[in-house]
N, C-alpha and C positions, 0 to 999 in steps of 0.2 A: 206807601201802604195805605189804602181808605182804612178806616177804624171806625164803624159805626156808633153811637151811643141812644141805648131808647132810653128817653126821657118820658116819667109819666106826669103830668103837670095836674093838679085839681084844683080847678078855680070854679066857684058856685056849687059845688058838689059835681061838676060835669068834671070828667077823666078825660083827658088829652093826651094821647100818645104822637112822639115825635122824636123824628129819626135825628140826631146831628150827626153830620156829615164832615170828617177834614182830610187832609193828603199831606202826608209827611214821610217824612226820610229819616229822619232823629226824632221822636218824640220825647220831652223832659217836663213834666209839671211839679213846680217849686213846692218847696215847703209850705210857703206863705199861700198860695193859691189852691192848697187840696180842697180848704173847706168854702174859699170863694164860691161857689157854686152851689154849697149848700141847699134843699136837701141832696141834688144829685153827687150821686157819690164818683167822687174821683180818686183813679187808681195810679198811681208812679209806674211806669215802667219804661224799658230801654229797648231800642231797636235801633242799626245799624244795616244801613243797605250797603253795605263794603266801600263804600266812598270815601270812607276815612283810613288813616294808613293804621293800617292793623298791626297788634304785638306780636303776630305769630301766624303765618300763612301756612297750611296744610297742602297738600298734594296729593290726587287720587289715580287712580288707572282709567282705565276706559272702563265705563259700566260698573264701576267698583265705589263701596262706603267702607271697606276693609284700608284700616290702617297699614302702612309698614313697618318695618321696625326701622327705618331712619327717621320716620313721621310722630314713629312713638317717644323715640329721643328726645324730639324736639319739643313734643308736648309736657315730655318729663320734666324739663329745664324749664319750661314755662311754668311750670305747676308750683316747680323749686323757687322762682321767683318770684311767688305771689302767697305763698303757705305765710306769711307774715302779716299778712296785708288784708284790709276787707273791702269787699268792693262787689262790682258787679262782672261777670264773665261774661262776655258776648259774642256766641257765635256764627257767623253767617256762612252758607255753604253754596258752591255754587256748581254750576254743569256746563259745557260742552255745547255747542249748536246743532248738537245730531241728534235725534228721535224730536219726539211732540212735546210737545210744553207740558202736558198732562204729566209724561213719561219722569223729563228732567223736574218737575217740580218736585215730586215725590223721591226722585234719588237724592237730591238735593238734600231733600228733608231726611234720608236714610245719613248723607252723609254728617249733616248735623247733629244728630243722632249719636252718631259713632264717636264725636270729639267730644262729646259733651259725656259719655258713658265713660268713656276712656278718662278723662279729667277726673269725674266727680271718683271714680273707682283708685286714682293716685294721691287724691285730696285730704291731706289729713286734719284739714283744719276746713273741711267743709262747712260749716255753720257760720265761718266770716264771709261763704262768697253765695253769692244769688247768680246761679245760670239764667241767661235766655238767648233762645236757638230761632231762628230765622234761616227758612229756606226760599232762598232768590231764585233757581232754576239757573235757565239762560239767559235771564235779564239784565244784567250787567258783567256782557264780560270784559275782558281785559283785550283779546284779540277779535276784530271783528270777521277776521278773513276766519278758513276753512283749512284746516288742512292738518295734520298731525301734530306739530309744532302747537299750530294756536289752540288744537283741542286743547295741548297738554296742560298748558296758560292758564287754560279754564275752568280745568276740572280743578277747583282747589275751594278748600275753606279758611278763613279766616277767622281768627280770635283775640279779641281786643278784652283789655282789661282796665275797666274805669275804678278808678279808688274812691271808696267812700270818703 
C-alpha cells in the first residue's frame, strides 16, 4: 500500500511542502517513535494485506457482499471470542479475477463493509476494539487459475484479531 505523508517544513520563514513516500504491507509505529518525528504528526494504525494467516476467513458468492447465515455463525463465535479482549480487528476482503479492477476494488470494499457492520452490530463490548477495513480487490488471491472452484477461493474476507 503507498501511504503518502505531506510534510510542511519552515526553514527562514520559506514553507516547503513535501511528499514522503513508503510501500508497506503491515504498517506498525511504536510507542516510543510517535513523537520521533516531531513536529510531524504521526498516526498508529494497522493494515494487513491477507498474507498473514487470519482468525477467521469469510466466504462470498459471485458478485455478492451479502453474508450467509453459516458466514454469520462464524462471525458470531468470533465476536464471542474476542468480547473480553481489546485489541485491533482487521479486516481485509477480497475478489475473484472476473470483471475490472475498478469493478472488484469496490465490491471488495462493499465486502469489507459488510464484516465489519455485521461485527460492530454483535459487539457488546465495542469500545475495547478498533476496526479497520482494507479492500484488496484481485490482488492477492489464493488461486491463480480461472474457473469456479478458484473463483470460489477468492471471493473471501478475512479477519484477524491483534491484542492490545
Amino acid at each position: 500500500m503507498l501511504q503518502r505523508l505531506l510534510v510542511n517544513e519552515i526553514i527562514a520563514g520559506v514553507v516547503f511542502n513535501f511528499t514522503v513516500r513508503c510501500f508497506s504491507s503491515t504498517t506498525y509505529v511504536s510507542d516510543e517513535n510517535m513523537t520521533q518525528f516531531a513536529p510531524v504528526i504521526v498516526e498508529k494504525f494497522v493494515i494487513d494485506d491477507g498474507r498473514s494467516k487470519p482468525d477467521l476467513m469469510v466466504h462470498f458468492g459471485f458478485d455478492q457482499s451479502i453474508l450467509t447465515k453459516a458466514e454469520k455463525r462464524k462471525l458470531d463465535a468470533f465476536i464471542e471470542h474476542i468480547k473480553h479482549s481489546k485489541g485491533d480487528v482487521i479486516i481485509s476482503s477480497h475478489t475473484d479475477l472476473t470483471g475490472s479492477q475498478k469493478y472488484n476494488n469496490a465490491l471488495s470494499e462493499r465486502r469489507s463493509k459488510a464484516i465489519a457492520r455485521y461485527l460492530q452490530a454483535k459487539d457488546t463490548n465495542a469500545s475495547n476494539h478498533q476496526y479497520h477495513l482494507k479492500a484488496l480487490g484481485e490482488t492477492h488471491p489464493l488461486q491463480h487459475a480461472k474457473g469456479p472452484e478458484a473463483n470460489a477461493q477468492n471471493r473471501r474476507g478475512y479477519v484477524f484479531f491483534k491484542q492490545a
